[in-house]
PDB file of N, CA, C and O in Angstrom:
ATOM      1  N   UNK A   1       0.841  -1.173   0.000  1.00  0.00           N
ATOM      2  CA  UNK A   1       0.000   0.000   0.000  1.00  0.00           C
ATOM      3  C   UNK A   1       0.887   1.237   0.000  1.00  0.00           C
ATOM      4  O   UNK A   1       1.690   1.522  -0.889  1.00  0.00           O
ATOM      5  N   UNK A   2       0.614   2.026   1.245  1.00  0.00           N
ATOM      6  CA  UNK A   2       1.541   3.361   1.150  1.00  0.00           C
ATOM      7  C   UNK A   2       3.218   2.936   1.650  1.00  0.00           C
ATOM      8  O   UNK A   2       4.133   3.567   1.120  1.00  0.00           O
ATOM      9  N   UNK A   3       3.427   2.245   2.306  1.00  0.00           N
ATOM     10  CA  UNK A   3       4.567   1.560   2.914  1.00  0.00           C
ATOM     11  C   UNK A   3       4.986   2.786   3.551  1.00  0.00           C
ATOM     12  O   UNK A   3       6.198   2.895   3.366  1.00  0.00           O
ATOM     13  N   UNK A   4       4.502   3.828   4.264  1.00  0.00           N
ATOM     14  CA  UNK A   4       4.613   4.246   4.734  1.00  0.00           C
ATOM     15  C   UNK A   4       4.796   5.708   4.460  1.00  0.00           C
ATOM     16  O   UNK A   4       4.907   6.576   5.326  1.00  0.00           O
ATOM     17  N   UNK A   5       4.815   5.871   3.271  1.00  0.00           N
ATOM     18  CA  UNK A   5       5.083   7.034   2.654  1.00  0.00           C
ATOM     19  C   UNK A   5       4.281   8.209   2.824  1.00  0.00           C
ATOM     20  O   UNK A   5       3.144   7.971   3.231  1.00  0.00           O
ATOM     21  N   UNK A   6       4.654   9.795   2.558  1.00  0.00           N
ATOM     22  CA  UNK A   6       3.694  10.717   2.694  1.00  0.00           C
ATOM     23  C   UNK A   6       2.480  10.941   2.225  1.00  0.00           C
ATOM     24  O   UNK A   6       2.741  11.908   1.510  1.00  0.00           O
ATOM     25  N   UNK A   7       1.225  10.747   2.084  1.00  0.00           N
ATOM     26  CA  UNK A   7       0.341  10.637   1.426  1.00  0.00           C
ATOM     27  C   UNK A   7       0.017  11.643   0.364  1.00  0.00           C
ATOM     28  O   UNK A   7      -0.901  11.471  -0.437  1.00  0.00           O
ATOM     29  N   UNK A   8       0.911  12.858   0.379  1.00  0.00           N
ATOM     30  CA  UNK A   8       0.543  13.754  -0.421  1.00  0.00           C
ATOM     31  C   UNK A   8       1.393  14.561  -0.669  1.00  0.00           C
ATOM     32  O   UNK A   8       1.171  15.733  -0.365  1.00  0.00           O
ATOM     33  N   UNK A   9       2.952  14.109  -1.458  1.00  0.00           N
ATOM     34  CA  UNK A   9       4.238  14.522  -1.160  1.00  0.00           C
ATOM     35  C   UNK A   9       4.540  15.582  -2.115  1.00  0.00           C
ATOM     36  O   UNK A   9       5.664  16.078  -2.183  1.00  0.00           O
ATOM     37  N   UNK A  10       3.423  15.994  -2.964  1.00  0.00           N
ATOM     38  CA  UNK A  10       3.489  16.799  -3.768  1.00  0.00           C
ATOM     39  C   UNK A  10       2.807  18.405  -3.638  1.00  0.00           C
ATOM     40  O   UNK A  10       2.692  19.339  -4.431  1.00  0.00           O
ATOM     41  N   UNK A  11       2.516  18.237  -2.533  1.00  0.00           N
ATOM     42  CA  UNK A  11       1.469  19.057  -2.248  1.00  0.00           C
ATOM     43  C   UNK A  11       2.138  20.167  -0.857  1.00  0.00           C
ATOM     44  O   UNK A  11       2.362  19.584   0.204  1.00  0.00           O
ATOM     45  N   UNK A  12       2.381  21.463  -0.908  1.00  0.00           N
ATOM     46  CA  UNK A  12       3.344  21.907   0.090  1.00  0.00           C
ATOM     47  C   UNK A  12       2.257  21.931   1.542  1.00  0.00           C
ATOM     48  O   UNK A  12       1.076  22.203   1.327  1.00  0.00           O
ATOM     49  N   UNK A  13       2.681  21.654   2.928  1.00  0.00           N
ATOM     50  CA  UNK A  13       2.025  21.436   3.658  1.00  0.00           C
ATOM     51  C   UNK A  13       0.748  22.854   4.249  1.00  0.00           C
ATOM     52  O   UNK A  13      -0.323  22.607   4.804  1.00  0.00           O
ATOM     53  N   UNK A  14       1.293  24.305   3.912  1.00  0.00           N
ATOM     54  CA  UNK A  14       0.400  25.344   3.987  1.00  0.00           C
ATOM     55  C   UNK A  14      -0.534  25.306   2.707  1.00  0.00           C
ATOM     56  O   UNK A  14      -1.534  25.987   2.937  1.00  0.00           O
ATOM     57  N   UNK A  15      -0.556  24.786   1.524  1.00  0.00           N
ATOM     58  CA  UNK A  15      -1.355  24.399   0.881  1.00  0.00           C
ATOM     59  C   UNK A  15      -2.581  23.102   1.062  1.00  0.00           C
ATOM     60  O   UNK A  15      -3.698  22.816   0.632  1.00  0.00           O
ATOM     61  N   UNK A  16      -1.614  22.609   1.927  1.00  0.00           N
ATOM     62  CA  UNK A  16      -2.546  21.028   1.797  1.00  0.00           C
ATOM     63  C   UNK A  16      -4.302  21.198   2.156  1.00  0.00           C
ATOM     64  O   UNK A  16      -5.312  20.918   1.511  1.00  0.00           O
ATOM     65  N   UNK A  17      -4.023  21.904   3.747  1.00  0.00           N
ATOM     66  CA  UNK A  17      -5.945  22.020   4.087  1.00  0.00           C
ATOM     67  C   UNK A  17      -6.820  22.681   3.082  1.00  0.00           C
ATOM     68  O   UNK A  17      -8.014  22.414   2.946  1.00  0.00           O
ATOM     69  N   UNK A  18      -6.111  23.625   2.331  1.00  0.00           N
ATOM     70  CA  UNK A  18      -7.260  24.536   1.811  1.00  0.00           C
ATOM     71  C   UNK A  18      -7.693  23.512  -0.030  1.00  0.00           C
ATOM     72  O   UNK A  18      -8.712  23.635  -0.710  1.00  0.00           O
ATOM     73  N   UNK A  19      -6.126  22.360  -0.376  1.00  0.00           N
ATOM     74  CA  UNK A  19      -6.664  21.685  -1.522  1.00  0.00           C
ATOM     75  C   UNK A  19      -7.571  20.683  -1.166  1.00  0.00           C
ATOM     76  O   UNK A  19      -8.447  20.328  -1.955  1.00  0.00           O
ATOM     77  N   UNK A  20      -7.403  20.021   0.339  1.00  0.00           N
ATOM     78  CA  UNK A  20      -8.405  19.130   0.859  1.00  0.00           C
ATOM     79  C   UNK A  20      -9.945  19.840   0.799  1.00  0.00           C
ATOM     80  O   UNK A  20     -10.977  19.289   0.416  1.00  0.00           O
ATOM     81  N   UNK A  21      -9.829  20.858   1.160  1.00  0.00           N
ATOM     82  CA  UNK A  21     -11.204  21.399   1.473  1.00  0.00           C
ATOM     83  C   UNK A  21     -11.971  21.624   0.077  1.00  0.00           C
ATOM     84  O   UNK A  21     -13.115  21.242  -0.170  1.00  0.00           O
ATOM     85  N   UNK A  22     -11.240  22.215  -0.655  1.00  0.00           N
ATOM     86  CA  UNK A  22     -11.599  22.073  -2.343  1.00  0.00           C
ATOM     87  C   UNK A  22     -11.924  20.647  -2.807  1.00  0.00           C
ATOM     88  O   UNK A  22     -12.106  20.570  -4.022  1.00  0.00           O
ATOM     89  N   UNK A  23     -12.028  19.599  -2.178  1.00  0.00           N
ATOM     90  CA  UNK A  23     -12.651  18.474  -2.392  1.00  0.00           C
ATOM     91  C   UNK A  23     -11.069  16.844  -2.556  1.00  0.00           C
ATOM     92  O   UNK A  23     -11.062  15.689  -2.131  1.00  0.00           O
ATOM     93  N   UNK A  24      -9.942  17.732  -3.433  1.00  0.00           N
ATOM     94  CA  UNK A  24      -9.361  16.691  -4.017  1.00  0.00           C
ATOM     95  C   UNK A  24      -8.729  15.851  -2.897  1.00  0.00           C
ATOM     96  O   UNK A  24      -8.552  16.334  -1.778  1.00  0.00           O
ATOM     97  N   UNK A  25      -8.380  14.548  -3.216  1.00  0.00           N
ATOM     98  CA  UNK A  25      -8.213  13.198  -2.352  1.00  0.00           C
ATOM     99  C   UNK A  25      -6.953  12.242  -3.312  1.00  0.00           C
ATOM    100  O   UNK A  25      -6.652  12.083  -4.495  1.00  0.00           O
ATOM    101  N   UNK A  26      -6.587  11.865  -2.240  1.00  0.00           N
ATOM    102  CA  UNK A  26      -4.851  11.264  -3.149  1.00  0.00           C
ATOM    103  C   UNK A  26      -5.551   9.966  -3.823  1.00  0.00           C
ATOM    104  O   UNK A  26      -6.546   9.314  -3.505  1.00  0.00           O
ATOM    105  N   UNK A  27      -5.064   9.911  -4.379  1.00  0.00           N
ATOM    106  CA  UNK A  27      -4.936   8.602  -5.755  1.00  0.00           C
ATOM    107  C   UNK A  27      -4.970   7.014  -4.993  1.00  0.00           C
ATOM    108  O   UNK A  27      -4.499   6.810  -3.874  1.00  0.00           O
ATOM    109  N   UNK A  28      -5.390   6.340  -5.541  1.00  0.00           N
ATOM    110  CA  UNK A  28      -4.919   4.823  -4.716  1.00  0.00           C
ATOM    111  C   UNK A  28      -3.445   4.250  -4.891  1.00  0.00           C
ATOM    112  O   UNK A  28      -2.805   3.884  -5.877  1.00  0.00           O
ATOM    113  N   UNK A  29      -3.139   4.330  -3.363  1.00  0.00           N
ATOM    114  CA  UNK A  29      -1.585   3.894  -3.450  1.00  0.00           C
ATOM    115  C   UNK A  29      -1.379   2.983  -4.295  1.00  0.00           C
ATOM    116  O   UNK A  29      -2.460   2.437  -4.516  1.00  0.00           O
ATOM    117  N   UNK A  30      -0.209   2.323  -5.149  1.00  0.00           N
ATOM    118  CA  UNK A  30      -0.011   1.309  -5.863  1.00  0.00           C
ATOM    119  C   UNK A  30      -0.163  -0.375  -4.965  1.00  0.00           C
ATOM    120  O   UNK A  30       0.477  -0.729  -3.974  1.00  0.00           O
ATOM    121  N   UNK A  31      -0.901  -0.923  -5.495  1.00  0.00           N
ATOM    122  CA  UNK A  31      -1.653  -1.992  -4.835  1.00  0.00           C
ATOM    123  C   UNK A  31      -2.406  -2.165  -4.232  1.00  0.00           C
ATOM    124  O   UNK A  31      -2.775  -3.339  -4.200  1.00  0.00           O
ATOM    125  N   UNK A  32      -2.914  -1.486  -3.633  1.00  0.00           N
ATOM    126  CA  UNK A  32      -4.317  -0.872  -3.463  1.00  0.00           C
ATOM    127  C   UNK A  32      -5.617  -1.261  -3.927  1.00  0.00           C
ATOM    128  O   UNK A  32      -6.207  -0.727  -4.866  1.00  0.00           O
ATOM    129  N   UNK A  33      -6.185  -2.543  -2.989  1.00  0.00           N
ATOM    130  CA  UNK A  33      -7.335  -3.117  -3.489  1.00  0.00           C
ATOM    131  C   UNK A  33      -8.460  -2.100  -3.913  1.00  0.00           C
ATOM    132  O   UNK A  33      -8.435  -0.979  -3.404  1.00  0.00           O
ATOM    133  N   UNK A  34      -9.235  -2.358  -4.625  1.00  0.00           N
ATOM    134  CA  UNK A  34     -10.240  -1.019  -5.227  1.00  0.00           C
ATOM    135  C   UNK A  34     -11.001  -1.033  -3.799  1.00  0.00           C
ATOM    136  O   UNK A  34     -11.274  -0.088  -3.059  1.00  0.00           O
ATOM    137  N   UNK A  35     -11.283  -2.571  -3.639  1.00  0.00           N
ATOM    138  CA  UNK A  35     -12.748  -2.117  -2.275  1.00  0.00           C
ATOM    139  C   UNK A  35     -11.729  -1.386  -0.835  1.00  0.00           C
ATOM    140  O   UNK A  35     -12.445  -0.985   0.083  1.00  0.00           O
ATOM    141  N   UNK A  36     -10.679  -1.264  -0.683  1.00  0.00           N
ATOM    142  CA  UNK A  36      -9.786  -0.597   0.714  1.00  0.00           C
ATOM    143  C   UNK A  36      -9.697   0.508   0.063  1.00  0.00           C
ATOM    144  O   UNK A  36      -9.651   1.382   0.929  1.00  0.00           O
ATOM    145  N   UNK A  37      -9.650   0.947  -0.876  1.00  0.00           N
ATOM    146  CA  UNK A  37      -9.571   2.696  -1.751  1.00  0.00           C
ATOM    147  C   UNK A  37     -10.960   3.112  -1.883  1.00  0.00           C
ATOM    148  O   UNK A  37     -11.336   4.226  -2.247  1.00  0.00           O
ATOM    149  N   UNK A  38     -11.753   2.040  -1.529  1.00  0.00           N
ATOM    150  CA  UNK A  38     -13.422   2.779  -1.572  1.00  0.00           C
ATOM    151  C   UNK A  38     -13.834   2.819   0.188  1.00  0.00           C
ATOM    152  O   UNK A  38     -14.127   3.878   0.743  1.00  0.00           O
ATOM    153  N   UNK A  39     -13.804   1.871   0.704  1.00  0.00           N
ATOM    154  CA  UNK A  39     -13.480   2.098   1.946  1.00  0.00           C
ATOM    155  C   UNK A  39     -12.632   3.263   2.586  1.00  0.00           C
ATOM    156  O   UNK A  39     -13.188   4.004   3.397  1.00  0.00           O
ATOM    157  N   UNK A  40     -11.336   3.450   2.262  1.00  0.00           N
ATOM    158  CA  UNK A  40     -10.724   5.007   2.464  1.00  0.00           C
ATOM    159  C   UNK A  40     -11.738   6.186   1.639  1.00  0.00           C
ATOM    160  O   UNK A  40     -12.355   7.023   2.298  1.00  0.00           O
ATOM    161  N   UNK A  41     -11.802   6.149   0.484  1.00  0.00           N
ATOM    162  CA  UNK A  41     -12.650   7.619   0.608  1.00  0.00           C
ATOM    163  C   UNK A  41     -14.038   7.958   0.963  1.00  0.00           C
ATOM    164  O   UNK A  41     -14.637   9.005   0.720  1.00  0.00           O
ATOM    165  N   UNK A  42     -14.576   6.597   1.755  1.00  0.00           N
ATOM    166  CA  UNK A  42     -15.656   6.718   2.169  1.00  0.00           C
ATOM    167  C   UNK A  42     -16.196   7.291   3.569  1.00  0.00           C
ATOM    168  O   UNK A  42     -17.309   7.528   4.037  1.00  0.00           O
ATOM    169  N   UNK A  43     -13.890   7.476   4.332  1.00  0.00           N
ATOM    170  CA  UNK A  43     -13.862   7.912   5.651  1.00  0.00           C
ATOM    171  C   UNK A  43     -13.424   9.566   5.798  1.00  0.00           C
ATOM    172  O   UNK A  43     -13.110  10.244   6.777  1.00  0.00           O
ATOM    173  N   UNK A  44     -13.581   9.932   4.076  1.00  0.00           N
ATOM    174  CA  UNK A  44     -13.282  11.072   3.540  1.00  0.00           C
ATOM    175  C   UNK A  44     -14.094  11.786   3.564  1.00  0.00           C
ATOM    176  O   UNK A  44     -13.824  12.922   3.175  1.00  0.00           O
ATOM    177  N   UNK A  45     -15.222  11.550   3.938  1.00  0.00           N
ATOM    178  CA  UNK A  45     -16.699  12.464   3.188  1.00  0.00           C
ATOM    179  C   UNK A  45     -16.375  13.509   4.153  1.00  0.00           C
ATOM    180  O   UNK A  45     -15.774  13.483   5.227  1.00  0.00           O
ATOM    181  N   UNK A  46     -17.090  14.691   3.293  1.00  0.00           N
ATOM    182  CA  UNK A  46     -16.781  16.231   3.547  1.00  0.00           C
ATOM    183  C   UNK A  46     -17.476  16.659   4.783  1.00  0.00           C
ATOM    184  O   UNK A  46     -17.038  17.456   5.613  1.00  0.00           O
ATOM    185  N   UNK A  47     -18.856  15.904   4.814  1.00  0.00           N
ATOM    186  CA  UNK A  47     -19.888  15.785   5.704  1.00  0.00           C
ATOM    187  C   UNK A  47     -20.137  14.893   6.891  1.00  0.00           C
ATOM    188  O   UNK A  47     -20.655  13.787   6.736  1.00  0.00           O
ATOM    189  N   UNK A  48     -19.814  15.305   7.963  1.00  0.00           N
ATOM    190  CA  UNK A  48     -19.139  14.193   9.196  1.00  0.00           C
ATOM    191  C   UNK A  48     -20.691  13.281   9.168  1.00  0.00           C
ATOM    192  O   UNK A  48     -20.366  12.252   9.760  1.00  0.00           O
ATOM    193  N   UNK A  49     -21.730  13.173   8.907  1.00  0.00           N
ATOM    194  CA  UNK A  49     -22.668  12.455   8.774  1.00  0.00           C
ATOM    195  C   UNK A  49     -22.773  11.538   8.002  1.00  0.00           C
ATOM    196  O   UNK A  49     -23.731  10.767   7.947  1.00  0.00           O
ATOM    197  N   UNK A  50     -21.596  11.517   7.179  1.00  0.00           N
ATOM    198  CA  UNK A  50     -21.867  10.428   6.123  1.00  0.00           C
ATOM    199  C   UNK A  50     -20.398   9.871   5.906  1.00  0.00           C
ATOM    200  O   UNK A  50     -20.123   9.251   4.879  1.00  0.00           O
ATOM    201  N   UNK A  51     -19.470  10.108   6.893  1.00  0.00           N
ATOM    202  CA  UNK A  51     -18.017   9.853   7.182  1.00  0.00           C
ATOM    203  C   UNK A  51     -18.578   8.287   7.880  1.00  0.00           C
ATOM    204  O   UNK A  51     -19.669   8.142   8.431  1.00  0.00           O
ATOM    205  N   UNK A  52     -17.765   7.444   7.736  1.00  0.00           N
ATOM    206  CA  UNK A  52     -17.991   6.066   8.468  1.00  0.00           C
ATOM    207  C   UNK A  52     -17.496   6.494   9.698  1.00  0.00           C
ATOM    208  O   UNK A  52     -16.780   7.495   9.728  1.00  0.00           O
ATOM    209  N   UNK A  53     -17.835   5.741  10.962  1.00  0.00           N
ATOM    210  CA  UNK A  53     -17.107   5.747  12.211  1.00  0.00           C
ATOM    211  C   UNK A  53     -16.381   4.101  11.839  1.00  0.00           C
ATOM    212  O   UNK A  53     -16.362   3.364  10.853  1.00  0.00           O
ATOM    213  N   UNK A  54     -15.761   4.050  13.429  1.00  0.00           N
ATOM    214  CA  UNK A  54     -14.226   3.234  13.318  1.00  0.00           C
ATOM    215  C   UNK A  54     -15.541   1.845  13.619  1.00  0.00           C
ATOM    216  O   UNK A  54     -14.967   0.771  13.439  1.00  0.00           O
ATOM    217  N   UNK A  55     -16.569   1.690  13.882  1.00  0.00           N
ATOM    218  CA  UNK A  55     -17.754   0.638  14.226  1.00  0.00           C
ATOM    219  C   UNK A  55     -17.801  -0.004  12.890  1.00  0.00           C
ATOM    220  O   UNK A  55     -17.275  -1.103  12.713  1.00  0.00           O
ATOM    221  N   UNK A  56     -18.594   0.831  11.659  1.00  0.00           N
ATOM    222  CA  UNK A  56     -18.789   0.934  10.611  1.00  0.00           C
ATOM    223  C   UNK A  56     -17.706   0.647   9.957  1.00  0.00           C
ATOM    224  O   UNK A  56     -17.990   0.011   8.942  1.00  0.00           O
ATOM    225  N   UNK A  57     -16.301   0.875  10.110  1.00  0.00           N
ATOM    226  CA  UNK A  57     -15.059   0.353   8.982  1.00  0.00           C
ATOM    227  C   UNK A  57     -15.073  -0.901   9.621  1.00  0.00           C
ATOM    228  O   UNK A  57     -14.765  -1.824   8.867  1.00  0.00           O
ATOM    229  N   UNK A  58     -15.464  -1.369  11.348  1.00  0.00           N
ATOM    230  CA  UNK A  58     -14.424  -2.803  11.495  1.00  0.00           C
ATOM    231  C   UNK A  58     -15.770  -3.722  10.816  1.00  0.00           C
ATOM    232  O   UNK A  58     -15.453  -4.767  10.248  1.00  0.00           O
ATOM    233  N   UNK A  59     -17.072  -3.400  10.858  1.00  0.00           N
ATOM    234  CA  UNK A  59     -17.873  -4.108  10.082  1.00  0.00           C
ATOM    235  C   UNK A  59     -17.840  -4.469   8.952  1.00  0.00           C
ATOM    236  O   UNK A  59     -18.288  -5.565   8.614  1.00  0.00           O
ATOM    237  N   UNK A  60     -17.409  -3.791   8.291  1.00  0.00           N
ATOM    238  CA  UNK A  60     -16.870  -4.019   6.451  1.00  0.00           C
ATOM    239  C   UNK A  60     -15.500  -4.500   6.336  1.00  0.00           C
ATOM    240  O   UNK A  60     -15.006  -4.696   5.226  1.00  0.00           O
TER     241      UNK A  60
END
């Protein structure tokens, strides 16, 4: 997956909140099962109501 790497190494860190908030979301690390990259941006949502809790990820 990420092996540990920065998740967004391209991106300067006083920039980062305001491109998050503009919506964009990093890419699926290389190997990266599709359903664990749908699962991650599903803990992404913009709207804490529709963000999974940690209940909801260990269920899936």
């Amino acid at each position: 997956m990420t092996m540990g790497g920065t998740p967004y190494p391209t991106i300067a860190m006083p920039q980062l909140y305001s491109v998050l908030k503009g919506g964009y979301r990093m890419e699926p690390p290389q190997k990266c099962p599709g359903e664990i990259y749908d699962l991650m941006v599903s803990c992404w949502q913009s709207k804490l109501v529709l963000q999974k809790n940690t209940r909801a990820v260990s269920d899936q």
